[in-house]
C-alpha positions as CSV (number, residue, x, y, z in Angstrom):
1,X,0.0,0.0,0.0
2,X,2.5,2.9,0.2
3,X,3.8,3.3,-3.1
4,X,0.0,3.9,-3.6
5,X,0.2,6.1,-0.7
6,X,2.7,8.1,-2.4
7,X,1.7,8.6,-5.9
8,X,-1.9,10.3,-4.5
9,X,0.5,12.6,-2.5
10,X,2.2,13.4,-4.9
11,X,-0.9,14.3,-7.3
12,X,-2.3,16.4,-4.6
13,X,0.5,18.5,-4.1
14,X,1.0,19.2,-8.3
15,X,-2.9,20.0,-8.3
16,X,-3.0,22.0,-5.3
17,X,0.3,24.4,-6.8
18,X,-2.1,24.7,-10.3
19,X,-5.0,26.1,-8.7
20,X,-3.0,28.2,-5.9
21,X,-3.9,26.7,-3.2
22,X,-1.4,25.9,-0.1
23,X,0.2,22.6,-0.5
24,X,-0.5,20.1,2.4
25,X,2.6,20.4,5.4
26,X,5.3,17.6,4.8
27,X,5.4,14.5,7.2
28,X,8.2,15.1,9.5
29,X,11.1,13.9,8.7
30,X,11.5,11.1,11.5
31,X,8.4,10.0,9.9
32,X,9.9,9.8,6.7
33,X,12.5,7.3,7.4
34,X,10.0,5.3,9.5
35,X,8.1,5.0,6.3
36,X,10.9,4.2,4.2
37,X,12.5,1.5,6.7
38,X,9.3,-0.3,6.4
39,X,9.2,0.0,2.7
40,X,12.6,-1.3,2.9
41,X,11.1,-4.2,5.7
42,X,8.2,-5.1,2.9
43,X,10.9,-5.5,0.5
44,X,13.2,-7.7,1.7
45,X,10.5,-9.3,3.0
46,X,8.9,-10.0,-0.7
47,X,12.5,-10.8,-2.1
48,X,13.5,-13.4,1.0
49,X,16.0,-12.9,3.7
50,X,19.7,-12.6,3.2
51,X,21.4,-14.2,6.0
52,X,24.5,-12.1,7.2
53,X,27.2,-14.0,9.1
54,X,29.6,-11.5,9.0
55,X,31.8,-10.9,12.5
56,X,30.5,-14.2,13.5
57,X,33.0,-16.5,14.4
58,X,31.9,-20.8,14.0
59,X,33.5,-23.8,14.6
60,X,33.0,-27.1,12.6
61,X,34.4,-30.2,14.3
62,X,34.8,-33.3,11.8
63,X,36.1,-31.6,8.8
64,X,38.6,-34.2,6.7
65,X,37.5,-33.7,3.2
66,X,35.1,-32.2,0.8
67,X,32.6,-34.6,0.8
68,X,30.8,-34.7,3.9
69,X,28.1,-32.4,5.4
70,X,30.9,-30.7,7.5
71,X,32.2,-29.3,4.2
72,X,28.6,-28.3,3.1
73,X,28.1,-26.7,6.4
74,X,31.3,-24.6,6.3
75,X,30.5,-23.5,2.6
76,X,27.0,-22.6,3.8
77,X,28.2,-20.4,6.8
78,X,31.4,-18.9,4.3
79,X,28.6,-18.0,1.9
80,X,27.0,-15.4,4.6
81,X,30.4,-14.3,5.9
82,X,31.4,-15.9,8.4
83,X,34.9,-16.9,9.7
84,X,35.2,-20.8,9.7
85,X,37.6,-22.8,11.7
86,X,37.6,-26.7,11.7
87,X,38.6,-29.5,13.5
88,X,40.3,-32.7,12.1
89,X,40.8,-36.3,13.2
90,X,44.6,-36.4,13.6
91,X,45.2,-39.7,12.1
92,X,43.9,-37.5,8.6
93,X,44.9,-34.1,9.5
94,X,48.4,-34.0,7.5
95,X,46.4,-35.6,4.2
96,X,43.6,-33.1,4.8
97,X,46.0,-29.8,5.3
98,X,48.8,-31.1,2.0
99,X,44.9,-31.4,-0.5
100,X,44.0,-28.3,0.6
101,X,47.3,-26.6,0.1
102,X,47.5,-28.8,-3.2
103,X,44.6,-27.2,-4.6
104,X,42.7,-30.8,-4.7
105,X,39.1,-29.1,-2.9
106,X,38.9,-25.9,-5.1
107,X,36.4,-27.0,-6.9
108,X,34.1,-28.1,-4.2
109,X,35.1,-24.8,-2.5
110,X,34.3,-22.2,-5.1
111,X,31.5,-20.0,-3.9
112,X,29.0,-18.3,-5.2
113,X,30.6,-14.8,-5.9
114,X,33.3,-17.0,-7.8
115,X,35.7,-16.7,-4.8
116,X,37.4,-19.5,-3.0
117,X,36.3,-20.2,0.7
118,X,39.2,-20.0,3.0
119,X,39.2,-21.6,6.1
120,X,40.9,-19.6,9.1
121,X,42.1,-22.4,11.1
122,X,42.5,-26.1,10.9
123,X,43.2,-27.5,14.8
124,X,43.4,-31.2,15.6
125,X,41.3,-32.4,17.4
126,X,40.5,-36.3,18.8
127,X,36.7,-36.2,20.1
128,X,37.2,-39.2,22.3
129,X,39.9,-37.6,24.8
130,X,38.3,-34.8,26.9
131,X,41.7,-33.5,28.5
132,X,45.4,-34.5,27.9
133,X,45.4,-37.0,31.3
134,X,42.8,-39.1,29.2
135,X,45.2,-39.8,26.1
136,X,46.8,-43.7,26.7
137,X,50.4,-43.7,25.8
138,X,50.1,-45.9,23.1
139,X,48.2,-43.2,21.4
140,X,50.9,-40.6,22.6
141,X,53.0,-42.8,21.0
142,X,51.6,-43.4,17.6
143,X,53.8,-41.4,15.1
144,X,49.9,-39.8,13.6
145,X,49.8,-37.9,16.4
146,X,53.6,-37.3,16.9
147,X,54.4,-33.5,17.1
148,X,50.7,-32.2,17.5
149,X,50.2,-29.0,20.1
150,X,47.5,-30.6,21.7
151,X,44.4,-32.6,20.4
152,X,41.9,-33.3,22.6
153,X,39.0,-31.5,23.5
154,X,40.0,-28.7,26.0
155,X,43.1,-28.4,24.2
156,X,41.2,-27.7,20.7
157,X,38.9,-25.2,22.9
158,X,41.9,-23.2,24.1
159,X,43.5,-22.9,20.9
160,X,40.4,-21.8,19.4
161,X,40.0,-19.4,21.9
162,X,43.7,-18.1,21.8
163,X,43.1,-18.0,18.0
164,X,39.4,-16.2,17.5
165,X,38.3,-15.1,21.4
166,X,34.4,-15.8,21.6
167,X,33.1,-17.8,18.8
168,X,28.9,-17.5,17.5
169,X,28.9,-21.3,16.1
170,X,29.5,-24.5,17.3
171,X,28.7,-27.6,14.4
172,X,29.7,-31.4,15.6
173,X,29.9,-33.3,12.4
174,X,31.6,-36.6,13.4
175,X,30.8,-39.9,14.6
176,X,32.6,-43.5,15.2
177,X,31.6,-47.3,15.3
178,X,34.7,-49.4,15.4
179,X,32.3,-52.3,14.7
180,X,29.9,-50.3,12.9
181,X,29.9,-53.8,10.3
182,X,28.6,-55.9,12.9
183,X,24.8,-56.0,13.8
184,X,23.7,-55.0,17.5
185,X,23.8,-58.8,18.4
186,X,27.2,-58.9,17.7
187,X,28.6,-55.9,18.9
188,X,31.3,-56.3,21.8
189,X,30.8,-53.6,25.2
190,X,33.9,-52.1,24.4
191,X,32.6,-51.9,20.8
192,X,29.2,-50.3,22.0
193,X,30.7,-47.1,24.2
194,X,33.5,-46.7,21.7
195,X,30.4,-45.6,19.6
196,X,28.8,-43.7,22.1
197,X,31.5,-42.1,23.4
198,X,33.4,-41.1,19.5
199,X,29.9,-40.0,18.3
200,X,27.5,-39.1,21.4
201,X,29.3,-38.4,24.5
202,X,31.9,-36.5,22.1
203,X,28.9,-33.8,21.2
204,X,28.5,-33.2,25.0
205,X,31.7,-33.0,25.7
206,X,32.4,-30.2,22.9
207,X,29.1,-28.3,23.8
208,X,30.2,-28.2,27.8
209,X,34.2,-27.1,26.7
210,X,33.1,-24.8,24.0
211,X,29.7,-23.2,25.6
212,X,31.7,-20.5,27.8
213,X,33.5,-19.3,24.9
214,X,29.9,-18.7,22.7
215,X,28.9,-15.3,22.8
216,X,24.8,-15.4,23.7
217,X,22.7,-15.9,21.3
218,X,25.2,-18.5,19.8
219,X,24.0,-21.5,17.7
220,X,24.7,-25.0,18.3
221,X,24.2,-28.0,15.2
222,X,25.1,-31.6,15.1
223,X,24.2,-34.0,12.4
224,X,22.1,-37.6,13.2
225,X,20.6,-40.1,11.3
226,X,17.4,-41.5,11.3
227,X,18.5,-44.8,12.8
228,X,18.0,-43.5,16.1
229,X,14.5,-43.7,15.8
230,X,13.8,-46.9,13.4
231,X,16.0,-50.2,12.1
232,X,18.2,-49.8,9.5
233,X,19.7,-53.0,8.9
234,X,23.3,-52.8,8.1
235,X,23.7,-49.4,10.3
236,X,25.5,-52.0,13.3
237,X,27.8,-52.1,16.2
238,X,26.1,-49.0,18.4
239,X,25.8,-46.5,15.9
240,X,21.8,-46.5,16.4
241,X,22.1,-46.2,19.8
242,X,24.5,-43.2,19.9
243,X,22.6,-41.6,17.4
244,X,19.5,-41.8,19.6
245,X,21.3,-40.7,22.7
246,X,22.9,-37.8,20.9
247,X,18.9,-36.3,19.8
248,X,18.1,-37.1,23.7
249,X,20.9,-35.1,24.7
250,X,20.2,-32.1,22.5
251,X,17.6,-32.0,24.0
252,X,18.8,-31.6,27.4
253,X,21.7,-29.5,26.4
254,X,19.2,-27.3,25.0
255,X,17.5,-26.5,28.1
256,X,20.6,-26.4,30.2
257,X,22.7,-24.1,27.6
258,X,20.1,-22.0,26.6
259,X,19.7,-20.8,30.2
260,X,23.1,-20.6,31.6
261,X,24.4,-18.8,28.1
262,X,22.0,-18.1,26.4
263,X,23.0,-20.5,23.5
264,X,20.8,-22.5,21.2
265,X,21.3,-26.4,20.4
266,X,19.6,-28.3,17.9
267,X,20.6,-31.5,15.6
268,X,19.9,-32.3,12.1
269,X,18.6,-35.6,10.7
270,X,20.4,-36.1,7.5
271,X,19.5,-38.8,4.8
272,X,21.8,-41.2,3.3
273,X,24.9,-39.1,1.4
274,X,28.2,-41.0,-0.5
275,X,30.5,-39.3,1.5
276,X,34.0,-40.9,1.8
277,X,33.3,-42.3,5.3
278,X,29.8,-43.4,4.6
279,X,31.1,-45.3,1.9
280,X,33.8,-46.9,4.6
281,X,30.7,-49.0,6.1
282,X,30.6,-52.6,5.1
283,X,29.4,-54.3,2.3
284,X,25.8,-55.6,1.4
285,X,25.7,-58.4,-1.2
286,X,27.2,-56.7,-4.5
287,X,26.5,-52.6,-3.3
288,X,27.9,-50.8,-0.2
289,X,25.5,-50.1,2.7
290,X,25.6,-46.5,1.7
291,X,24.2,-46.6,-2.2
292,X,21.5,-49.1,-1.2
293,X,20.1,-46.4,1.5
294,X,20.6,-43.9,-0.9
295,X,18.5,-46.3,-3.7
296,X,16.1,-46.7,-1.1
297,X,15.8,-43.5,0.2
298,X,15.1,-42.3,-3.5
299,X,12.6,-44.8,-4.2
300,X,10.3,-44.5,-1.1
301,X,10.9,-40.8,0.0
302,X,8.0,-38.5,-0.6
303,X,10.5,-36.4,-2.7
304,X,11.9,-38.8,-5.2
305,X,15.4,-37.0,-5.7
306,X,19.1,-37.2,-4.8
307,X,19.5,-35.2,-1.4
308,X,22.6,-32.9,-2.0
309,X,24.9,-32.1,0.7
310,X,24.4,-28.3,0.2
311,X,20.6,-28.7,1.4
312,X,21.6,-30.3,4.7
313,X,24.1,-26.9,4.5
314,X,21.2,-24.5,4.1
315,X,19.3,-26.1,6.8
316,X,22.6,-26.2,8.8
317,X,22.8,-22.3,7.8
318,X,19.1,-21.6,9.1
319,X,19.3,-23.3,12.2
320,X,22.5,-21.3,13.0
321,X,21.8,-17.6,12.1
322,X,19.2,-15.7,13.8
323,X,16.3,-16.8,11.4
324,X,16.0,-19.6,14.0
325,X,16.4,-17.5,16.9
326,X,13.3,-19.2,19.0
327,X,14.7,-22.7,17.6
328,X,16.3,-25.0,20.0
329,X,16.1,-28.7,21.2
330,X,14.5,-29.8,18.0
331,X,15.7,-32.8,15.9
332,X,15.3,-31.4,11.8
333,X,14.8,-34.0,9.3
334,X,16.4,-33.0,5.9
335,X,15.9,-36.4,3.8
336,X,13.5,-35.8,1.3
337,X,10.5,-36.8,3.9
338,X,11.7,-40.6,4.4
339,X,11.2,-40.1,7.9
340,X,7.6,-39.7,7.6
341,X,7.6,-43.1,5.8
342,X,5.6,-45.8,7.9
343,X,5.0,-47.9,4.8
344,X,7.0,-48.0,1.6
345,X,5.5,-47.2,-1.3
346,X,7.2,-49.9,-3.6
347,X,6.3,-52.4,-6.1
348,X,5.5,-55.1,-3.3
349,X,3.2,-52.9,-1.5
350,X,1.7,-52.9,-5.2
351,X,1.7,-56.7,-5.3
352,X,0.0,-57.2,-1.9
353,X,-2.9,-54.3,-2.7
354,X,-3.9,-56.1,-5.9
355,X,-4.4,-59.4,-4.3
């Protein structure tokens, strides 16, 4: 309504001048840029929000490559201008830090202005080891880890915090099963909580190191998988069970974070994606457990499409930025709708409806 507005203004002042009569008394001018904020409101509004992630600081733990939602999820928050910092597995970190250096992720990097995203800081980091007293000495010991300034937990926290000060964002993106191949039947203890604590535990641990560092109003994301609510044969030695706990403890961590810093914490439950350690999971007759979830994800999903890596990183992006700023504790499927799925819609349902 107010270019209308301002078009019959503007006609009554040009007739009121031709006749000699006063022209009506300008709006103050505080009034004015009222007006023109909320045209400016209306527009963006009608054109869709911008997400600005400039100054913002965020820290993306379980980067090793280009293929995973991490990588999404640092592209999405580069994209609004954010500084991104990542931490790596150490066993991978040297690989990781000569392809970049190489060159071998600029093409999965490029962003949308054309420009290549940079990443600020690359810090090792081993989820399973809280502080340094927790680190065995075999693992001292092993020459992957030789030479590293500190890998576990508190230590990554303290170097980020040297680095950057306060950070905005927090992403975990990792997870372990040592026995993921094995079904729950088979699964050892030690195989069990090495799952838990390398893909659950881990994301509470992070939150409680890296929470007094997030400036309020700071956004927390991990990623899950929809095993932690139903079976999905193949998907063994744990891995369900951490997943579930880990969309418990958002949950929890949501309440407790949110009122002792004023920080937000939410998970996302990704569909099936070929990332390189995806495709590490065991095989299934002639395919890997990874392309038949993907086949069967595609076939029986409401939306009958590849899920992309960069739509997990959009939702990633949301859930983050202040768009969601009333958003926390909530588990966010991005899988095309197979979640909603109770009963496939395939060619044996087919078979047993024409009977």
């Amino acid at each position: 309504m107010q270019p209308i507005v301002v078009v019959v203004l503007v006609a009554c002042v040009a007739e009121a001048a031709a006749f000699g009569v006063a022209a009506p008394p300008r709006p103050p001018r505080h009034r004015i840029s009222r007006e023109r904020r909320a045209t400016k409101t209306l527009r963006s509004l009608r054109m869709g929000y911008d997400v600005d992630l400039r100054g913002k600081t965020a820290f993306v733990a379980g980067v090793a490559d280009s293929t995973g939602y991490g990588w999404a999820i640092c592209k999405a928050l580069a994209e609004a201008g954010a500084t991104v910092t990542v931490g790596t597995w150490p066993p991978v970190l040297g690989i990781f830090q000569k392809s970049l250096e190489a060159g071998k992720f600029d093409a999965d990097a490029v962003l949308r202005d054309g420009s290549t995203m940079k990443i600020a800081g690359i810090y090792p980091l081993d989820a399973v080891f809280d502080v340094p007293e927790d680190v065995p000495p075999e693992v001292r010991a092993n020459k992957r880890y030789a030479g590293l300034d500190g890998f576990t937990i508190a230590e990554c926290q303290a170097a980020v915090a040297r680095d950057h000060g306060k950070i905005d964002i927090l992403v975990h993106s990792l997870a372990n099963g040592p026995e993921v191949t094995k079904p729950l039947l088979e699964t050892s203890r030690s195989g069990y909580l090495a799952a838990s604590s390398a893909s659950a535990y881990s994301f509470v641990s992070l939150v409680r190191h890296f929470a007094p560092i997030m400036n309020a109003g700071g956004s927390v994301v991990s990623l899950t998988y929809i095993a932690s609510e139903k079976v999905v044969p193949g998907y063994g030695g744990g891995m369900s069970s951490a997943k579930a706990s880990l969309e418990s403890d958002t949950r929890t961590l949501a309440w407790e974070t949110g009122r002792k810093y004023g920080v937000r914490v939410n998970t996302i439950s990704a569909g099936p994606l070929k990332s390189r350690a995806a495709s590490a999971i065991n095989k299934m007759e002639e395919k890997s457990f990874i392309e038949i979830a993907i086949e069967y994800c595609k076939r029986n999903a409401p939306l009958q499409k590849d899920l992309e890596s960069d739509e997990v990183g959009k939702t990633a992006l949301y859930l983050l930025s202040d768009l969601s700023s009333a958003v926390t504790g909530v588990t966010m499927y991005v899988d095309n709708g197979i979640h909603a799925m109770g009963m496939v819609a395939d060619a044996n349902v087919a078979a047993i409806a024409a009977e």
